[in-house]
N, C-alpha and C positions, 0 to 999 in steps of 0.2 A: 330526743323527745319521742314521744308514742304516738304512732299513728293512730288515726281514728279506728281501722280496721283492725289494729293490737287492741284497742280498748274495746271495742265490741266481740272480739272473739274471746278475752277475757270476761267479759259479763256473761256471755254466754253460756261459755263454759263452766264458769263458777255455780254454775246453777246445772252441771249437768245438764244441760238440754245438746239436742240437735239442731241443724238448719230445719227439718222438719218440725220439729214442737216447738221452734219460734214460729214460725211460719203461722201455723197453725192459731196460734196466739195473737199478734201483732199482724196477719191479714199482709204481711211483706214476703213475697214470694223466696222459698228458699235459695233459689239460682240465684237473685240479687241479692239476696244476704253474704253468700259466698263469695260472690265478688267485691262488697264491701269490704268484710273482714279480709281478703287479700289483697287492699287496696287497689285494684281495679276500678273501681268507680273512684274518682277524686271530690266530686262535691254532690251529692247524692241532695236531695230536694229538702229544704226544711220540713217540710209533711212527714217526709220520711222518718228526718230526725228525731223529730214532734213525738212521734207515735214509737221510736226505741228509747226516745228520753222516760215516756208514761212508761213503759214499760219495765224498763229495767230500772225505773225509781231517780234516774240520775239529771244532773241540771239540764236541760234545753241548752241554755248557753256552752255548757260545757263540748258539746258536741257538734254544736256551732261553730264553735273555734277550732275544733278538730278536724272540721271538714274546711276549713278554709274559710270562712265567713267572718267578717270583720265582728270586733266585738270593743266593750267600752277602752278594753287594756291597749289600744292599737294604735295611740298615738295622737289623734286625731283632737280634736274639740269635740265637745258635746256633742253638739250641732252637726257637724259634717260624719261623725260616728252612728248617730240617729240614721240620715241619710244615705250612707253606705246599709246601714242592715234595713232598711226599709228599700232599698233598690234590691239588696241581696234577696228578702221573704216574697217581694213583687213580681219578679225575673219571668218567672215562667208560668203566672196568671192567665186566664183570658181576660176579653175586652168586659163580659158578662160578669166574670169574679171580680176585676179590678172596679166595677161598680157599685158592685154590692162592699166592697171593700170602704169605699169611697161614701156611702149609706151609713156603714157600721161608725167609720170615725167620726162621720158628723151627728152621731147617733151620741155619742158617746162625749160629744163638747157640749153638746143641748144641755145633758146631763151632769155635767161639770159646772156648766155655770147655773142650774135649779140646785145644786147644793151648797151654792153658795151664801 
């Protein structure tokens, strides 16, 4: 199976670029680009992902599962699957993010049930 850092220096590369004109691009320092694609870093921050997913046009999820992050295909039930990637996106929040986090969802049930 391919590692995340084979499939990132594959897109990369496919595009001719360097760690510099991603860099440049995507605002990800070249030095931690290099150490993704040589699989040095093992689960690199979903932000991160987020922003190689936008960029290089490829699924979020797919990169998620590349880096270790659970995903629907893992086994699990719905329910406890939800959970694990909602612990996995959470992880490394502050107490300040995880509240506006906690704003946003109830933001967005308000809004679920006015369209109902």
């Amino acid at each position: 199976m391919q590692t995340l850092g084979q499939y990132l220096a594959e897109l990369r590369q496919g595009r001719g670029m360097t760690f510099r004109d991603l860099e440049e691009k995507s605002g990800i320092s070249n030095g931690y680009l290099n150490l993704l694609e040589h699989d040095r870093i093992k689960r690199p921050s979903p932000e991160t992902l987020f922003k190689l997913s936008n960029f290089f046009g490829v699924p979020f999820s797919s990169l998620m599962k590349l880096a270790g992050y659970p995903s629907e295909s893992s086994g699990t039930s719905g329910e406890d699957s939800n959970r694990e990637l909602a612990t996995a996106l959470l992880d490394d929040l502050s107490q300040e993010e995880l509240d506006r986090v906690r704003d946003f969802v109830g933001y967005l049930r308000v809004e679920r049930r006015r369209a109902k």
